[in-house]
ROVEXBA-422047 format. One record per atom (N, C-alpha, C, O): x, y, z. Coordinates in pm, whole numbers, plus 32768, in hexadecimal, padded with zeros to 4 digits. Layout:
XYZ;...
This chain:
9F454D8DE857;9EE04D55E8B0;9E554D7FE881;9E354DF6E88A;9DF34D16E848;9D8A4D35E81A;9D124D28E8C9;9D064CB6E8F5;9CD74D86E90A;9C954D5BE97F;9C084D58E92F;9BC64D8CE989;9BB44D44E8D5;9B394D75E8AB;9AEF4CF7E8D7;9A814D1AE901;9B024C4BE8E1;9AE24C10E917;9AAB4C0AE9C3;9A494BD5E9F8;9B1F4C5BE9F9;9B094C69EA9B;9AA44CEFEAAB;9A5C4D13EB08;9AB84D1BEA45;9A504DB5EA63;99C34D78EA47;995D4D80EA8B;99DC4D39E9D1;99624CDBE9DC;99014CD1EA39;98994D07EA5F;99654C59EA56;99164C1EEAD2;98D74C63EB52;98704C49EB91;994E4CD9EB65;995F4D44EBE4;98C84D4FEBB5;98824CEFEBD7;98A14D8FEB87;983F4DE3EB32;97B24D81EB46;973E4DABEB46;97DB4D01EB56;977C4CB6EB5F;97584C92EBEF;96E94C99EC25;97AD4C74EC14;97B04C53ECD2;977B4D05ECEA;970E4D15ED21;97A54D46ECD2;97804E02ED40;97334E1BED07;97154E92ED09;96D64DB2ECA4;96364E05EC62;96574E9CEC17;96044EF7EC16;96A24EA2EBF6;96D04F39EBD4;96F94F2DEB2C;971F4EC8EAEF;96E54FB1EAFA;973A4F8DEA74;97D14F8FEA23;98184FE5EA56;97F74F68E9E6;98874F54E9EA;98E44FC5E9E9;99584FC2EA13;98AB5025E9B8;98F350B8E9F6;98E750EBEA65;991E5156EA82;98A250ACEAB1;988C50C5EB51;9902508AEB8A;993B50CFEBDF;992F5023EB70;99914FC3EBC9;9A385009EBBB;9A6D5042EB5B;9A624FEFEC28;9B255047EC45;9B554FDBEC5B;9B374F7CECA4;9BB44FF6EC07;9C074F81EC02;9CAC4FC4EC43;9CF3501CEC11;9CC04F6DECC7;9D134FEDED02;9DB24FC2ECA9;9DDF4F51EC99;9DFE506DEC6D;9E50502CEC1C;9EC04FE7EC41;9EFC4F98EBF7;9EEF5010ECED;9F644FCFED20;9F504F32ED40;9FA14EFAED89;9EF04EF3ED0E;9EC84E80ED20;9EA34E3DEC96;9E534DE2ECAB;9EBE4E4AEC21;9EBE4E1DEBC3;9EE84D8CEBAD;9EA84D48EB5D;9F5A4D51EBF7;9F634CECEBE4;9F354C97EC44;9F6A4C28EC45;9EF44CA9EC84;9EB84C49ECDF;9E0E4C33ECA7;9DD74BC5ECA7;9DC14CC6EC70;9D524CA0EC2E;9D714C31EBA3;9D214BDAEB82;9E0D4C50EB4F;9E184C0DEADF;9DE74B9CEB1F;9D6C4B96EB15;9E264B29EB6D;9E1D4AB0EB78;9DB14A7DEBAB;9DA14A03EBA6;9D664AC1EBD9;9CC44AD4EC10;9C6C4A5DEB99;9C444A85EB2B;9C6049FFEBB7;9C2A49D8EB27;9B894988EB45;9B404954EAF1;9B774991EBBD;9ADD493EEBFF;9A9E49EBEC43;9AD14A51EC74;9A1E49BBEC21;99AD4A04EC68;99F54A4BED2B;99F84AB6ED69;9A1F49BDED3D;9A2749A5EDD6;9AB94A41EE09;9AC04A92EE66;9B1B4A1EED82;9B974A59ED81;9B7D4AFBED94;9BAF4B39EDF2;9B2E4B32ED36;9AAC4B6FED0A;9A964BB7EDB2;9AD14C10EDF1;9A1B4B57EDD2;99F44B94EE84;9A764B9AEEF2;9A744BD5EF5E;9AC84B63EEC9;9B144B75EF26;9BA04BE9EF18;9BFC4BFEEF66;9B874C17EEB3;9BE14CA3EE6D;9B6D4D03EEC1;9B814D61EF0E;9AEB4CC8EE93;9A9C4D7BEEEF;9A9A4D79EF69;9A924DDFEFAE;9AA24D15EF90;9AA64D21F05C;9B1E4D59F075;9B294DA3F0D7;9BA04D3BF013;9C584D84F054;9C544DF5F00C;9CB44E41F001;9BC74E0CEFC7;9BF44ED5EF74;9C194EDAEF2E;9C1C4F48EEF7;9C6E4E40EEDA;9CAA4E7DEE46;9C204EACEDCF;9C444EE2ED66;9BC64E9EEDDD;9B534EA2ED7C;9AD04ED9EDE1;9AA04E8DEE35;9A9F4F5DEDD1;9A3B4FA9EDEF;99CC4FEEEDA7;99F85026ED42;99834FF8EDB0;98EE5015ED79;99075095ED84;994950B8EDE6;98D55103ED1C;991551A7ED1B;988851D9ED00;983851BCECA6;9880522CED68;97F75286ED9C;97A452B7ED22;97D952E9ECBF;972C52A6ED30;96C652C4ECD4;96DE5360ECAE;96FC53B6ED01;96C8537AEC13;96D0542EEC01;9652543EEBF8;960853EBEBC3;9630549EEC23;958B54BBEC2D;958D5561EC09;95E655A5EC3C;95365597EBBC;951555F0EB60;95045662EBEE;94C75656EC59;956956E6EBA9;9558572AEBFB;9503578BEC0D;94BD57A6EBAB;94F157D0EC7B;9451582AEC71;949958B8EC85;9446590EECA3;94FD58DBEC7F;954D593BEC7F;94FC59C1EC02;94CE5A2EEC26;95005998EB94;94D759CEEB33;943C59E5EB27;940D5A45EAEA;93FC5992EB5E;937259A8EB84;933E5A0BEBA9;92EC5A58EB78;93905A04EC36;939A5A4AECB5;93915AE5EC87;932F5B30EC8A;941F5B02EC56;940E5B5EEC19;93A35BC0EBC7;93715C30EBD0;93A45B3BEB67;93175B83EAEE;92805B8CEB3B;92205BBAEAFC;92765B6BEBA1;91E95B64EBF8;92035BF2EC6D;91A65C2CECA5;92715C0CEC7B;929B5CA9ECB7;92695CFDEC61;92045D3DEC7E;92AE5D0EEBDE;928B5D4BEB69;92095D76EB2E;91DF5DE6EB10;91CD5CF1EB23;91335D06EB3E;90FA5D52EB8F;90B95DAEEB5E;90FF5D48EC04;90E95D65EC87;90F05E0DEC76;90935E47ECAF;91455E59EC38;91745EDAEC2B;911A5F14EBB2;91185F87EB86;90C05E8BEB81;906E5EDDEB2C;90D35ECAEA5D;90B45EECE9EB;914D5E81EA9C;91A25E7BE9E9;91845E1BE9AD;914B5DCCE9F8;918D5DF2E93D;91A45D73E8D7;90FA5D94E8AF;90DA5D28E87D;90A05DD6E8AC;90335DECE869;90135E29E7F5;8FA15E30E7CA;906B5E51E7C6;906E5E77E739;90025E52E6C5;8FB35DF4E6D1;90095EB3E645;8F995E2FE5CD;8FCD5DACE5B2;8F935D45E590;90395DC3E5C5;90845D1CE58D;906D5CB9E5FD;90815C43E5DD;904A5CCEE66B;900C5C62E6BD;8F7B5C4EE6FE;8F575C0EE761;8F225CB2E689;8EAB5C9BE68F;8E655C35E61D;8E7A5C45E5A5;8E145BCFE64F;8DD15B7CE5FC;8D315B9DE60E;8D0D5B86E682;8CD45BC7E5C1;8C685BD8E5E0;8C115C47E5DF;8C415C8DE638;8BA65C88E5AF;8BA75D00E5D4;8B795D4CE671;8B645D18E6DE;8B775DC4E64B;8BA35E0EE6BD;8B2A5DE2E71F;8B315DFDE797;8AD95DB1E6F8;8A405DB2E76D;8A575CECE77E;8A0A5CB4E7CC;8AB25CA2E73D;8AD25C2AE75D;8B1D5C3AE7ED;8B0D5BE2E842;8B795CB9E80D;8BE45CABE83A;8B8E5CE8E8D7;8BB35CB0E93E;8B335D45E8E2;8AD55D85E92B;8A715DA6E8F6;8A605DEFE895;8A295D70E933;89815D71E8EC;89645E0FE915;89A35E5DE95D;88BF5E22E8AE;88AE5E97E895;88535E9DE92D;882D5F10E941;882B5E45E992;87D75E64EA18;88435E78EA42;883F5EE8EA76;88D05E3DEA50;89245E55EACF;894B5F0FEA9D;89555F61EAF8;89555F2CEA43;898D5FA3EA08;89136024EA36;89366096EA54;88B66007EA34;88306053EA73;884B6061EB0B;885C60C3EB53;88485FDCEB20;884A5FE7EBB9;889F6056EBF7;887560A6EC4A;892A6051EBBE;8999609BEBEA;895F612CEBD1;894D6178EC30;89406150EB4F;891A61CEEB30;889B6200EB86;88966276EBA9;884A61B7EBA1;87BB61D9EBFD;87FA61EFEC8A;87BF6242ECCF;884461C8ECAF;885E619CED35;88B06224ED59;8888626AEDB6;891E6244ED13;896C62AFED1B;88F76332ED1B;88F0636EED86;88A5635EECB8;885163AAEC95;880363D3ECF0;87E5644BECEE;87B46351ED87;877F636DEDCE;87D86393EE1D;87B163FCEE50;88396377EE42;88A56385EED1;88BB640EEEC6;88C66454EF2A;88C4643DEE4B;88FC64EEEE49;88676531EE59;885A6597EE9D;87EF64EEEE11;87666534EE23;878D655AEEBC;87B665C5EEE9;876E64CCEF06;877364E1EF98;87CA6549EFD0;879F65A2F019;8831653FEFB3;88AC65C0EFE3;887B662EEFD8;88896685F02E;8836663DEF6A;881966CDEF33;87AB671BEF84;87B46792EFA4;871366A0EFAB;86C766BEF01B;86E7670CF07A;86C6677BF0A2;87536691F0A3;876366A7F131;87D8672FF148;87F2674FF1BC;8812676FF0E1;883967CAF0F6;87E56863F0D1;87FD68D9F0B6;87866815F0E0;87126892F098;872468EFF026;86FB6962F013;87866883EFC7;87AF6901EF63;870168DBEEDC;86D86929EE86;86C86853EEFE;864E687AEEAE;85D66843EF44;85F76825EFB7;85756846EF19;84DA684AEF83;84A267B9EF42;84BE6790EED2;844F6779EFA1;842F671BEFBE;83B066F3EF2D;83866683EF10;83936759EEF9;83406747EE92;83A2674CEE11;83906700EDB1;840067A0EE13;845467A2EDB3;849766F6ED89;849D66B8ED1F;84CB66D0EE33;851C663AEE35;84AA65E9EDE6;84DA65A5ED8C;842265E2EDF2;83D96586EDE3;83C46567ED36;83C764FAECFC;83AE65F0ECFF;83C065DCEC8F;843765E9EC32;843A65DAEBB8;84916607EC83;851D65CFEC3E;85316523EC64;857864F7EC09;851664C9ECAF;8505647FECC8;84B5642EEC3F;84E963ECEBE5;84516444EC50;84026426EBF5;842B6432EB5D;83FD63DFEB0F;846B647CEB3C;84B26490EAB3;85276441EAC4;853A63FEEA5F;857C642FEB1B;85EA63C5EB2C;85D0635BEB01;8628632DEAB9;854262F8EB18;84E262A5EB30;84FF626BEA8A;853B6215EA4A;84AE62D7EA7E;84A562C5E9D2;850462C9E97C;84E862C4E904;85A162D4E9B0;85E862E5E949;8629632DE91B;868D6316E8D7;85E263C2E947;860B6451E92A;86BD6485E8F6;86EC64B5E88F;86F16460E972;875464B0E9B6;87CC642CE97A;879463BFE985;88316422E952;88AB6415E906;890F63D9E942;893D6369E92A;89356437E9A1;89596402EA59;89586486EA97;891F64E8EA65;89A06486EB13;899C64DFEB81;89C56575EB52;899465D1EB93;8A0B658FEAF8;8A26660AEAEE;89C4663CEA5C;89DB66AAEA28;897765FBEA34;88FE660DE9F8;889A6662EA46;888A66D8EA29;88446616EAC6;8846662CEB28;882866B3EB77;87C966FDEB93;88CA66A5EB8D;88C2674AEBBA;88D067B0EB69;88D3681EEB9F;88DD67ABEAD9;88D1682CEA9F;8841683EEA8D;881268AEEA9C;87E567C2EA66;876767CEEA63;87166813EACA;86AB684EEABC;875B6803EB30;8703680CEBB6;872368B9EBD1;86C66903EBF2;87B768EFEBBD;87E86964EBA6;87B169CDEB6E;87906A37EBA3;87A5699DEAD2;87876A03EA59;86FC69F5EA39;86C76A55EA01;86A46975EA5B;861F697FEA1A;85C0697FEA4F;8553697BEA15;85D26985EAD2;85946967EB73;85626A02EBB0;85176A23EC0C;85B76A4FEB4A;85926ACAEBA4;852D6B2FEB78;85126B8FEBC1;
């Protein structure tokens, strides 16, 4: 029994493509003799011939690798393109470092471990560049301050 004619057609009537169409097998000989369009629509209304659900790309694996990410993995050199100030510019990289630098200045105030003239011109040297990051900082403020 050759059915490639009726899949054909199936294929043509259900808008679908020809590996989409079921050809049900306990009904083989009733699609054989199927030989009009009409024979055709009237096999899909009794079920011998059905349209088989779209496969659609799963996000399973995605899902996953966007967790992964998420945890901070898959960043390696082998999945860097660009250099390093492409990837974070050299203001956003300041910012972070200035920002941290004042927050501990401030801490340090306010625990009176330096004086309000001291903060100002450690401040001021922050400003400019000075200081490396935070534990720069406090050894400066420690060992050369006094």
């Amino acid at each position: 029994m050759n059915l490639k004619s009726q899949k054909r057609m199936a294929a043509e009537i259900l808008d679908v493509g020809e590996t989409r169409v079921w050809l049900d097998p306990e009904q083989k000989d009733r699609i054989d003799e199927a030989i009009t369009r009409q024979d055709i629509r009237n096999l899909i209304e009794g079920g011998a011939i059905e349209k088989k659900p779209k496969k659609g790309t799963s996000k399973g694996r995605s899902r996953k690798k966007k967790k992964q990410k998420k945890k901070g993995r898959r960043k390696g050199h082998g999945k860097r393109k660009g250099k390093k100030t492409a990837r974070k510019g050299s203001k956003e990289n300041w910012q972070e470092q200035i920002r941290a630098i004042r927050k501990r200045l401030k801490e340090m105030k306010e625990n009176e471990d330096i004086s309000n003239e001291k903060y100002w011109k450690l401040y001021d040297m922050a400003n400019g560049g000075f200081f490396r990051d935070v534990k720069h900082l406090e050894n400066h403020a420690e060992n050369k301050m006094e």
